[in-house]
ZAMARGU-4260 file (C-alpha; in steps of 0.2 Angstrom, whole numbers, plus 5000, padded with zeros to 4 digits):
<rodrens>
0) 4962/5072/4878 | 4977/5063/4869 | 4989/5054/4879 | 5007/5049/4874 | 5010/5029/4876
5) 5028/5029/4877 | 5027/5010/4881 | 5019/5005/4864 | 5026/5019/4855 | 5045/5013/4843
10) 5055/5027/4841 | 5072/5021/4834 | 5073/5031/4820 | 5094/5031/4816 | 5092/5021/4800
15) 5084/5025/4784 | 5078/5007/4783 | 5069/5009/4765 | 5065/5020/4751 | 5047/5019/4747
20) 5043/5023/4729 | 5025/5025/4721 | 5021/5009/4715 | 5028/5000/4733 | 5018/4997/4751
25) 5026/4997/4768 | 5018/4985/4783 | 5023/4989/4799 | 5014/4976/4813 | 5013/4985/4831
30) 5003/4981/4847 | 4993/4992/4855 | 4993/4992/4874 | 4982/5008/4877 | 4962/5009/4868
35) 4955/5022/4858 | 4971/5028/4847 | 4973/5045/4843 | 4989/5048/4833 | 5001/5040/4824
40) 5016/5049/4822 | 5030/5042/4809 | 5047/5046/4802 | 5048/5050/4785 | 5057/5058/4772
45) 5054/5065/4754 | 5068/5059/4740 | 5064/5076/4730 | 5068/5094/4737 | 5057/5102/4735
50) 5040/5093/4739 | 5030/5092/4725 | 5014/5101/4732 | 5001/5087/4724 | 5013/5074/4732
55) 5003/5064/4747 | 5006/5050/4760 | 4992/5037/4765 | 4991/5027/4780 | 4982/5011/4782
60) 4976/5003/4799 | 4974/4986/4798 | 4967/4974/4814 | 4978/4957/4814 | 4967/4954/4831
65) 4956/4939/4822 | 4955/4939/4804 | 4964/4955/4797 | 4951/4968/4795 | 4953/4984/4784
70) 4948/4997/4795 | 4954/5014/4788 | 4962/5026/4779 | 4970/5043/4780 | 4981/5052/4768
75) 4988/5071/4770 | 4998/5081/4758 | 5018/5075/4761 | 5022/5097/4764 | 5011/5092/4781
80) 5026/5084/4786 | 5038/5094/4798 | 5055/5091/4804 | 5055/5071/4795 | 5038/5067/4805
85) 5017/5063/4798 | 5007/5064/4809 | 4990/5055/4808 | 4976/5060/4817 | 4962/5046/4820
90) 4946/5054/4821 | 4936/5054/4839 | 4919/5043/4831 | 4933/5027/4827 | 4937/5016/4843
95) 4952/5007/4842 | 4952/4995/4853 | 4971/4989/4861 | 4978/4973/4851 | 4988/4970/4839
100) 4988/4981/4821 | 4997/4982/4805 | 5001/5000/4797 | 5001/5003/4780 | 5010/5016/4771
105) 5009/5022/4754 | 5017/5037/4744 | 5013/5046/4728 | 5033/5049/4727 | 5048/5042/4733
110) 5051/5043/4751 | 5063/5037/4764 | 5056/5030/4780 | 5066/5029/4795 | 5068/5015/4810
115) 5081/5002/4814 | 5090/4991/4801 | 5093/4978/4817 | 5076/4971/4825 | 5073/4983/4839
120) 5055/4979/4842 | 5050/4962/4842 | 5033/4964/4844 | 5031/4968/4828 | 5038/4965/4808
125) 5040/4980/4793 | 5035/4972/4778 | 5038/4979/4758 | 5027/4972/4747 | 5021/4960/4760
130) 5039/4954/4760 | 5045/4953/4780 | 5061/4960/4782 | 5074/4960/4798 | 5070/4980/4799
135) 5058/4989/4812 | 5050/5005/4806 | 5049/5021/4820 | 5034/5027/4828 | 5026/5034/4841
140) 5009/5034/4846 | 4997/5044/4857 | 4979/5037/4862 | 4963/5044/4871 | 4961/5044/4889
145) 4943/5038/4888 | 4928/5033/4902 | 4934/5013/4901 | 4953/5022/4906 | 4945/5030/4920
150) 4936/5017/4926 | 4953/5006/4927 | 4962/5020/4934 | 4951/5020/4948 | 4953/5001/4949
155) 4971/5001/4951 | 4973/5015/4961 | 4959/5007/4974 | 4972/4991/4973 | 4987/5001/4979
160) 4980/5009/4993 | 4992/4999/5005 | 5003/5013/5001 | 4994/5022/5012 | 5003/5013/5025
165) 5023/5017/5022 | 5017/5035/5017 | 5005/5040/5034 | 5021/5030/5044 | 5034/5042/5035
170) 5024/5058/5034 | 5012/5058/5051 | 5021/5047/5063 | 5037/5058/5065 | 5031/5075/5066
175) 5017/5068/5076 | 5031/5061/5089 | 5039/5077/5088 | 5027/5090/5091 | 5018/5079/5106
180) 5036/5079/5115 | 5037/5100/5115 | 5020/5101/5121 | 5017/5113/5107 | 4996/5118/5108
185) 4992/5114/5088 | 4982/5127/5080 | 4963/5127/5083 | 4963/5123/5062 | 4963/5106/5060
190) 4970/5106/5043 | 4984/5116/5049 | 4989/5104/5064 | 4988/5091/5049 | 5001/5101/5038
195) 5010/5106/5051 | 5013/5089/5057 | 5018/5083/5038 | 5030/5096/5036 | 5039/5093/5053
200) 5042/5076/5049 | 5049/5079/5032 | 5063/5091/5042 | 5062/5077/5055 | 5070/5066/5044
205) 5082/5075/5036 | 5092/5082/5050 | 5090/5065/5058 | 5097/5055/5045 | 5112/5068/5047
210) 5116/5065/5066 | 5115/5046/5063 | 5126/5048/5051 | 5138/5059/5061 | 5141/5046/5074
215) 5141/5029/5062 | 5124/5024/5065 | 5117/5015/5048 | 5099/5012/5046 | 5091/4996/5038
220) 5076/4990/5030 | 5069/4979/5043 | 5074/4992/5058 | 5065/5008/5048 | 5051/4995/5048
225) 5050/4991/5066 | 5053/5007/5071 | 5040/5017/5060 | 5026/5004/5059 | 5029/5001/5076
230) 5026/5019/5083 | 5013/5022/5069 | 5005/5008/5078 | 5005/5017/5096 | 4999/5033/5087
235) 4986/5024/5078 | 4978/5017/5095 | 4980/5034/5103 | 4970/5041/5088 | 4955/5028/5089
240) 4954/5035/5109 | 4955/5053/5105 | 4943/5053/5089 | 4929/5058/5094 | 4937/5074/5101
245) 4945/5076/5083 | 4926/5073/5074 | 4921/5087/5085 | 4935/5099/5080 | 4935/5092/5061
250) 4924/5104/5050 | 4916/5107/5033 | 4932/5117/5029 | 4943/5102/5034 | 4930/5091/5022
255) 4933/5102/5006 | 4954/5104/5011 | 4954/5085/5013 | 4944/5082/4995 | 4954/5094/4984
260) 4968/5087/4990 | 4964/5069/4987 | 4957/5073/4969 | 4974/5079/4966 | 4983/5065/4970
265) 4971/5056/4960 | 4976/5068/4944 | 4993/5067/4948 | 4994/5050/4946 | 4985/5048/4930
270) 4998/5061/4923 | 5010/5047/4927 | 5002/5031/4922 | 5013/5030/4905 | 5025/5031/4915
275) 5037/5018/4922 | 5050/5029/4930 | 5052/5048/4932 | 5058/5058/4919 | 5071/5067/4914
280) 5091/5072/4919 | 5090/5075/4937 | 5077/5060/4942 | 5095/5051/4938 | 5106/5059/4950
285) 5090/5059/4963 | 5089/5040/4960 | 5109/5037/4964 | 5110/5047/4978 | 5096/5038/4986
290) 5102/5023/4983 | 5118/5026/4988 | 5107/5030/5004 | 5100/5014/5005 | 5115/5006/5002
295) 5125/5013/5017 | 5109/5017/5029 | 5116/5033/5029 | 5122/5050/5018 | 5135/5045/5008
300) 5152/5049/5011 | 5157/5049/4994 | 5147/5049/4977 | 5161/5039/4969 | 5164/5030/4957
305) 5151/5036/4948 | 5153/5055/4952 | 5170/5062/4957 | 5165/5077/4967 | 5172/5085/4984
310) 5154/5090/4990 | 5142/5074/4996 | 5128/5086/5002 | 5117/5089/4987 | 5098/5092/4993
315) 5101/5078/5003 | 5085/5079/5015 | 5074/5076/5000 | 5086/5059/4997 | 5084/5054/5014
320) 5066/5055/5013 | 5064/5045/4999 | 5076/5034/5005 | 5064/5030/5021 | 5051/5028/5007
325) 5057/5018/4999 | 5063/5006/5014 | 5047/5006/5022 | 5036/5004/5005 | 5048/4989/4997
330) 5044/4998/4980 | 5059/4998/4966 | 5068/5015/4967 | 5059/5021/4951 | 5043/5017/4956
335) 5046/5023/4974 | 5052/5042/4968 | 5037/5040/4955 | 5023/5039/4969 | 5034/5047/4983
340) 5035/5063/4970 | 5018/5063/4968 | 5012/5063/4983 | 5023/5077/4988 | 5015/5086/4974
345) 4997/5081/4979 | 5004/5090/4996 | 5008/5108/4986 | 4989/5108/4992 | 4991/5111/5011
350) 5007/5120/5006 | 4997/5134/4998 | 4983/5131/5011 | 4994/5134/5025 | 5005/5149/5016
355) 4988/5158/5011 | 4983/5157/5031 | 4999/5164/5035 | 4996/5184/5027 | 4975/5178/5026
360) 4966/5173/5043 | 4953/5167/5034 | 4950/5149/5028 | 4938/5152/5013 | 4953/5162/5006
365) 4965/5146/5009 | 4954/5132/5003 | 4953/5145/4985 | 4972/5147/4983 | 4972/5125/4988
370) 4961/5122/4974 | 4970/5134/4960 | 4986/5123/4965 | 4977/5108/4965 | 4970/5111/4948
375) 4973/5126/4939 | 4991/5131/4940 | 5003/5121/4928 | 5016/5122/4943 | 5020/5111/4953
380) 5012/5098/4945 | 5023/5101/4930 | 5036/5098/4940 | 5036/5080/4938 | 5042/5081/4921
385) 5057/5088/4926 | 5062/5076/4943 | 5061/5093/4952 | 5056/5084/4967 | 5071/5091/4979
390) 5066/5109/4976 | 5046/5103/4976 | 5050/5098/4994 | 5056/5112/5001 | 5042/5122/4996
395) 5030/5112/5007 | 5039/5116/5023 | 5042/5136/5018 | 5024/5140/5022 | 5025/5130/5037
400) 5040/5144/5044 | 5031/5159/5037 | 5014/5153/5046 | 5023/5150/5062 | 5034/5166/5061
405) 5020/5177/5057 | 5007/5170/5069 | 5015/5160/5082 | 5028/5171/5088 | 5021/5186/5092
410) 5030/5204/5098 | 5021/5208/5111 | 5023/5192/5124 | 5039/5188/5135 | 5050/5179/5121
415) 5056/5167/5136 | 5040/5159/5139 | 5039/5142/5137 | 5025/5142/5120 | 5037/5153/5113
420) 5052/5144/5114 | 5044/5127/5109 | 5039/5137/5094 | 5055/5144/5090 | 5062/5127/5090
425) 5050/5119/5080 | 5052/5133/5068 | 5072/5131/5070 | 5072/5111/5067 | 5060/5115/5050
430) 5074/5129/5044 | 5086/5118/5048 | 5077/5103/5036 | 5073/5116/5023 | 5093/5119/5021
435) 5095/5102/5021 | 5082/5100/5007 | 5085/5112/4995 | 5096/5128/4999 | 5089/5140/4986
440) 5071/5138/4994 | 5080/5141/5009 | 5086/5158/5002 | 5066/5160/4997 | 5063/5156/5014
445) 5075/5169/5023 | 5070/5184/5010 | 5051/5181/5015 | 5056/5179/5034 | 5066/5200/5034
450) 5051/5203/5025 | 5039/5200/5037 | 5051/5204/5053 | 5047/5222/5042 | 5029/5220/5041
455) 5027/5214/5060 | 5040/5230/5064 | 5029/5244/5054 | 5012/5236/5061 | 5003/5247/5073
460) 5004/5239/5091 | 5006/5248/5109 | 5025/5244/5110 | 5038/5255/5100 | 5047/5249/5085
465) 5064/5250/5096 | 5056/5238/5106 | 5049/5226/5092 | 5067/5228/5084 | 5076/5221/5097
470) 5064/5208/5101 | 5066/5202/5082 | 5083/5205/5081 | 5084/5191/5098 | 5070/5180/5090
475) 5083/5179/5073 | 5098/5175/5084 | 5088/5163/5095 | 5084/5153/5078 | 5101/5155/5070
480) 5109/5147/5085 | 5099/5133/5086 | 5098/5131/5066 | 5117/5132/5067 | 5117/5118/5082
485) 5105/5107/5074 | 5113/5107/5054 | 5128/5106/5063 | 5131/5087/5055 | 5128/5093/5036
490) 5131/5112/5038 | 5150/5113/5037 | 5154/5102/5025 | 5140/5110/5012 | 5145/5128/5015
495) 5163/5125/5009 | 5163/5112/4996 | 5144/5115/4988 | 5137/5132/4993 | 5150/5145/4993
500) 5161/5137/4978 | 5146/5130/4967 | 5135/5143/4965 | 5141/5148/4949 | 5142/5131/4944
505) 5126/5130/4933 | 5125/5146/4924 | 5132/5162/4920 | 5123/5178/4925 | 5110/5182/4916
510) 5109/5199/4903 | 5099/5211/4911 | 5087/5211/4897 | 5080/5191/4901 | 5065/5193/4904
515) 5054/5182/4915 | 5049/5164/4906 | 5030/5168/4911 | 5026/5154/4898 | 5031/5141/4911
520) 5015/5150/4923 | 5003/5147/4907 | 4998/5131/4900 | 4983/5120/4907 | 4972/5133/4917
525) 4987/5146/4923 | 4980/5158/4914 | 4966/5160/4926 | 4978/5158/4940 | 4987/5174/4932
530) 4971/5184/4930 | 4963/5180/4950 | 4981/5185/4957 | 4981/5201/4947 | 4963/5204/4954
535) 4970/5199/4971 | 4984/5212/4972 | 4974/5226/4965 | 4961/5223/4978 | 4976/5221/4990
540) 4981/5238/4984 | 4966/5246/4986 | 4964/5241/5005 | 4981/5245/5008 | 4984/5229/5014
545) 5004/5226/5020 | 5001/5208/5015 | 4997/5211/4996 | 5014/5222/4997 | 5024/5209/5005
550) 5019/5195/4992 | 5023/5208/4979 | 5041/5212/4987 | 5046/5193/4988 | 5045/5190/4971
555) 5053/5207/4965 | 5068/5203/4976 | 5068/5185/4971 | 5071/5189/4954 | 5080/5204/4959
560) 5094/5194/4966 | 5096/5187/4949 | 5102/5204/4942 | 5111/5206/4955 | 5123/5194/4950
565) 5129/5207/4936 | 5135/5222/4946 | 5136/5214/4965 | 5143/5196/4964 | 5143/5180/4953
570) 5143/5171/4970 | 5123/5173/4967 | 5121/5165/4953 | 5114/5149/4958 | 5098/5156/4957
575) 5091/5160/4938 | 5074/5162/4932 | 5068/5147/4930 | 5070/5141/4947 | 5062/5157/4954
580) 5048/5156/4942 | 5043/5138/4946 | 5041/5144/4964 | 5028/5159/4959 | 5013/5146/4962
585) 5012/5151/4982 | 5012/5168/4982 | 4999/5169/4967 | 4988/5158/4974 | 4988/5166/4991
590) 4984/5183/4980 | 4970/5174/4968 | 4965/5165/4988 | 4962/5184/4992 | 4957/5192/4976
595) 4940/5179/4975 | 4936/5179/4994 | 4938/5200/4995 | 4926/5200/4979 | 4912/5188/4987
600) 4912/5197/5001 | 4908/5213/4993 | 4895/5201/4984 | 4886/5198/4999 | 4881/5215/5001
605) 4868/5213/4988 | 4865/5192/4991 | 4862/5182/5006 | 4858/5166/5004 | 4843/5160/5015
610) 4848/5143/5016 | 4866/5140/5023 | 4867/5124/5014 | 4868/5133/4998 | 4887/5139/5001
615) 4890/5122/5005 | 4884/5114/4989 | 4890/5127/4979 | 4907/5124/4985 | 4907/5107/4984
620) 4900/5108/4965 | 4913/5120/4962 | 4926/5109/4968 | 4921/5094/4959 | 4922/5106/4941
625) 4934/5114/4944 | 4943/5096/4946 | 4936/5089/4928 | 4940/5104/4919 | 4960/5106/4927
630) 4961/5086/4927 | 4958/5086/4907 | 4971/5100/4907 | 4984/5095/4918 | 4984/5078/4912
635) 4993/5080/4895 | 5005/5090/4903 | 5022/5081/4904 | 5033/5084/4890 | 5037/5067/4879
640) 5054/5071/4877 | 5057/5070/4896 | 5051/5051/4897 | 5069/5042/4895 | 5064/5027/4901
645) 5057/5011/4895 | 5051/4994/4903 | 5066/4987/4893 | 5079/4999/4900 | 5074/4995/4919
650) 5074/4973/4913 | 5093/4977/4907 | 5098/4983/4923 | 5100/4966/4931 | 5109/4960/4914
655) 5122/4973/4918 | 5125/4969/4937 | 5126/4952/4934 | 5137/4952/4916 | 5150/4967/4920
660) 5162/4969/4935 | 5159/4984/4945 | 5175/4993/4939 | 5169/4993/4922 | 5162/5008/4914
665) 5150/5013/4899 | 5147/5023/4883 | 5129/5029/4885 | 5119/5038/4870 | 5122/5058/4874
670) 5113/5071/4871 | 5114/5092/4874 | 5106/5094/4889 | 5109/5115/4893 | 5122/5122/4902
675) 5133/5118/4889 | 5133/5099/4897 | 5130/5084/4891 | 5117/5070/4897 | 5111/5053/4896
680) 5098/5051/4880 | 5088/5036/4887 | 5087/5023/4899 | 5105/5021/4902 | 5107/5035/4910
685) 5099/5027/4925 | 5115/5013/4925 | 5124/5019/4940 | 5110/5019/4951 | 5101/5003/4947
690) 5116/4992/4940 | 5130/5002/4949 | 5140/5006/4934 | 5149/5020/4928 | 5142/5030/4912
695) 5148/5044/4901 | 5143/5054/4901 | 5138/5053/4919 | 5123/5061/4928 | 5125/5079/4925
700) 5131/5083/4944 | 5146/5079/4935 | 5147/5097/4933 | 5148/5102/4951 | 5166/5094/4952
705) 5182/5103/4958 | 5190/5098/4941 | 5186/5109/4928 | 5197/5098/4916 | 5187/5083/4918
710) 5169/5092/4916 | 5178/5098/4899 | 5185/5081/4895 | 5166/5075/4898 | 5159/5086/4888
715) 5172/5080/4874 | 5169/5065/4873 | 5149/5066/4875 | 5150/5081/4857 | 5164/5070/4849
720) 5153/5053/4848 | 5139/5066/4842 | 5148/5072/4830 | 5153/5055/4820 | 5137/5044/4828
725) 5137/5032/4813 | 5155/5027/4812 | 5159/5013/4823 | 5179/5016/4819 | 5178/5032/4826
730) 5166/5025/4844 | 5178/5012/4847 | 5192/5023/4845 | 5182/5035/4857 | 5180/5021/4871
735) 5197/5013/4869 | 5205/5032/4874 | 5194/5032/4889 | 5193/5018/4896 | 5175/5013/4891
740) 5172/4995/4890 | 5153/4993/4885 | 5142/5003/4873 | 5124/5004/4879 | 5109/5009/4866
745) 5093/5012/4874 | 5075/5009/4872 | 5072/5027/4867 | 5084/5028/4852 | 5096/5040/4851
750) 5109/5047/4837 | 5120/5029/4837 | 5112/5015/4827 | 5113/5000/4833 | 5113/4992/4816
755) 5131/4999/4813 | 5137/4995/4828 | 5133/4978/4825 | 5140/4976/4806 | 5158/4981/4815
760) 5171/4971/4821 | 5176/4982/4835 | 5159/4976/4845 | 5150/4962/4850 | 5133/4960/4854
765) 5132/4953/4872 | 5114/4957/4874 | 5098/4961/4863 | 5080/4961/4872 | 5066/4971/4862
770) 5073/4988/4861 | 5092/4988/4871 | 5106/4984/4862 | 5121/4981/4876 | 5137/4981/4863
775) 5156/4973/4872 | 5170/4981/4863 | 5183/4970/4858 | 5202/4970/4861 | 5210/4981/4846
780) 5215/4968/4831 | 5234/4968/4830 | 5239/4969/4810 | 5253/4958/4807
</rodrens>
């Protein structure tokens, strides 16, 4: 498979830094820090229109590791070209090992070549004619991930295994805690007292953090540290004294939940080792929040200066969470949401595990649907190429509800019995964290819960349906009341200034012709994920199962809710289809779950295997392939143009805190991000939460704000520098009427050249490291 090496990888291409004719050869030097290149892709242009169709480009790859060493050639007709970028495609029999290189390029007709006029990538030199020049050329490379990368990967993932610590003290500890003071008996599954366990400290967390907050009380590093590794201490030596109880409930089942969960943490962090922090627009606001968090110990009470909105209450469980992560880890915030967002996504396993379980009693049917999230569907694993973390999170703890709801609280028993209640507690502090977390996957949540009041309402018992009815009409005001009483903290203030006014705040309401984006359900193996959920319902269907129908109902209404939006109410429209499609991995890996394990079944009326060990190690090989092939797939997932970030961006950071005063603000390179808002292009983006700095344009929760007028000024300013990039007049102009100070030009390029910047006398260039340019701008010259 080929990998994108962003690290490696020069993509300042603003500048046509040469135009290359016949008779001419262009050098460009690079280091490599990924073996086995794949591609090399460059920026170039053809002087004539049309192409000439006999015209060709030629690339040279020369090793400057010892002596320089010709080592090949690869030419392709310039019409190959699309969109100003040749690829080159290095063939799987040539190794190349990581070093340093030369490119050659070489045209049979005049070309432009395209990079930065200033020195944007100092490992390297462009050349003409063997002539160095102050000039770097754009490109970006891709490399293969190869045995020898394996082999590493395992070696550096077997050297941060401490993180085991912080992440068992964050997820086990609390829930643990929690669960031993109700008293609650844990289900006989051992995986599920596992799950449920994790998912009751991740709502622990977040509705604690909001009654600390509530009454002033500000947590810090060194008291999360005492406090979680001490308790994680007392439950560890309670553990050693109960294990041999636990070995004697664990099971073969357990074994295979616990492998395919820890393969997948193992793929999910190869899919981010190019990267060096999470991608994408809302990994930005995630970041500030949280460190606004870690800042105060506690939920913000305001996100100013660098947002001015009314609301504080944006997902914040997921913040809080990732704050106590990153307290007890000691990571940098990047490299704590990195790891903390993948584990979380490794845990999608247990989630689909746990929400199979609760429509299927039947474990083989739950370890299947674990194992088409752990490796075959393209979601949520994709997830982490969109920062999606806060929505990711509450989707572990809504099968935890339904699982509870549908099997621990049942019609028929005296609702004032003491199981009972613990469990409508329980399942009342994890709705309470779910609406803290993420309140669309709590609207999920609450469709799924009437929908399964139905299904336990229309099952066939001994009690009459008025009787069922008013026991679920007391159980849902039993949990309201004390979901009201525990949010109480965070509730009030996030129905008034985010929930009710802000729904409409992303998107308009969709045509009633959009159809479902199903091409977000189908890349890497999510095809077959399709296909075994399909067989699932029908056989569903055919047994007249009320589970299969239920499934089926949630998702209709789900995206029902969006068309709704059209005739009812715009006040639905925070939902759209993208977030309700992202979301489809549970239910149809609890239908594919039921689809395989209803077909084996009716299998083993012709087969039964004499030994019983043959199940076993049929599972276990199955497991092990199904990894290899979903790994190779899932790997190359994550869209390049989501990677903002560079190793230089993050090194700038301190630069800015220790250069800038804090009321100073920067011009960021923008882009058009969707929504008809603007976002940071690279890097920079990430400046008010690392260097606690303003930016325009700000993270794009800039949209939620009160005032519409300054989300439209925003906006301004962000198309006007797009629309006259190359005219530093016209930028300082720009900054001068808004109060900008510094104009920051990223590792990742963007539509401003940092070469033109710098030929102006409106700028000065406070600070150049490889590929960040930080530009002062000047007081405005007085002509006499």
């Amino acid at each position: 498979m080929s990998l994108y090496d962003p690290e490696s990888s020069h993509e300042w291409h603003t500048d046509r830094i040469y135009t290359l004719q016949p008779n001419e050869i262009a050098t460009q030097s690079l280091v490599l820090s990924q073996a086995s290149l794949s591609k090399i892709t460059l920026w170039i242009t053809p002087v004539a229109q049309p192409v000439p169709a006999d015209a060709r480009i030629t690339l040279t790859l020369i090793d400057l590791n010892n002596q320089p060493k010709y080592l090949l050639s690869l030419s392709q007709p310039l019409q190959a070209c699309s969109q100003a970028q040749c690829t080159f495609s290095i063939g799987q029999n040539q190794f190349i090992p990581k070093g340093k290189y030369a490119i050659g390029i070489e045209s049979s007709t005049a070309v432009h070549l395209w990079g930065s006029l200033l020195n944007s990538y100092p490992k390297g030199n462009f050349s003409i004619n063997h002539q160095e020049t102050s000039s770097d050329l754009a490109f970006s490379i891709e490399y293969r991930y190869t045995s020898q990368s394996l082999l590493g990967d395992i070696a550096r993932v077997g050297s941060d295994l401490w993180l085991l610590l912080p992440s068992l003290a964050l997820l086990i500890t609390p829930g643990l805690l929690i669960i031993k003071f109700l008293r609650l008996s844990p289900p006989d599954d051992q995986s599920l007292s596992l799950y449920l366990v994790i998912s009751t400290s991740i709502a622990f967390l977040a509705v604690g953090m909001a009654w600390t907050s509530l009454f002033n009380l500000h947590w810090h590093p060194t008291l999360v540290r005492l406090l979680f590794y001490g308790c994680s201490l007392m439950v560890i030596i309670l553990a050693i004294r109960n294990l041999r109880p636990w070995l004697k409930k664990f099971q073969i089942e357990d074994f295979f939940l616990l492998l395919i969960f820890w393969l997948a943490l193992f793929i999910r962090l190869l899919m981010a080792r190019n990267l060096i922090a999470p991608p994408w627009v809302d990994s930005v606001h995630h970041a500030l929040i949280t460190s606004l968090i870690l800042d105060e110990g506690a939920y913000p009470s305001t996100y100013a200066p660098y947002l001015d909105l009314s609301t504080t209450s944006y997902h914040s469980g997921f913040h809080a969470n990732l704050a106590f992560f990153t307290w007890l880890s000691a990571l940098p915030l990047p490299t704590s949401m990195l790891v903390f967002g993948q584990i979380l996504n490794a845990l999608a396993v247990y989630s689909a595990y746990t929400f199979t379980l609760a429509f299927y009693p039947n474990r083989f049917a739950g370890i299947v649907a674990a194992a088409l999230v752990a490796f075959f569907s393209p979601l949520p694993a994709y997830y982490t190429s969109w920062g999606r973390y806060t929505q990711l999170c509450g989707l572990l703890i809504l099968p935890t509800i339904i699982y509870l709801f549908n099997n621990r609280i049942p019609l028929n028993t005296d609702l004032l019995s003491k199981e009972t209640q613990k469990t409508l507690l329980l399942v009342s502090l994890l709705i309470s964290g779910l609406i803290i977390i993420h309140y669309r996957v709590s609207y999920f949540c609450a469709l799924l819960l009437g929908l399964s009041a139905l299904g336990k309402l229309f099952h066939p018992s001994g009690n009459p349906k008025t009787v069922k009815f008013l026991r679920l009409i007391a159980i849902f005001c039993m949990i309201g009341f004390i979901v009201l009483l525990l949010s109480a903290p965070w509730l009030p203030e996030a129905l008034f200034s985010l929930l009710l006014p802000k729904f409409t705040a992303w998107s308009n309401p969709p045509a009633t012709t959009e159809s479902v984006p199903i091409g977000l359900l189908t890349p890497a193996l999510g095809r077959i994920l399709l296909a075994l959920a399909a067989m699932g319902f029908v056989l569903e269907t055919l047994r007249r199962s009320w589970n299969g129908v239920i499934l089926t109902l949630w998702m209709a209404l789900c995206f029902a809710t969006i068309y709704l939006s059209n005739f009812v109410s715009k006040g639905i429209g925070f939902l759209n289809m993208t977030s309700v499609t992202i979301s489809l991995y549970l239910p149809l890996s609890a239908l594919g779950g039921a689809g395989i394990y209803h077909t084996l079944q009716w299998l083993r009326g012709f087969y039964h295997p004499r030994s019983r060990w043959l199940p076993l190690v049929l599972s276990f090989c199955a497991i092990l392939v199904s990894a290899i092939l979903g790994g190779r797939a899932l790997m190359p997932l994550l869209n390049p143009i989501t990677m903002l970030v560079r190793a230089d961006d993050l090194q700038a950071m301190n630069f800015i805190r220790s250069a800038t005063q804090p009321d100073q603000k920067f011009l960021i390179q923008p882009f058009l991000w969707g929504y008809g808002l603007y976002a940071g292009h690279n890097g920079g983006s990430w400046i008010p939460a690392l260097a606690n700095r303003s930016t325009i344009p700000p993270p794009v929760l800039f949209a939620l704000s009160d005032r519409s007028e300054q989300v439209r000024q925003i906006n301004q300013i962000s198309q006007k520098v797009l629309e006259k990039p190359n005219d530093p007049t016209w930028i300082a102009s720009l900054m001068r009427e808004n109060n900008l100070q510094y104009l920051y030009l990223g590792g990742r390029g963007g539509a401003i050249s940092a070469w033109t910047i710098s030929q102006s006398p409106d700028f000065d260039l406070i600070y150049h490291q490889g590929s960040v340019f930080i530009f002062k701008l000047l007081p405005q010259r007085t002509h006499r």
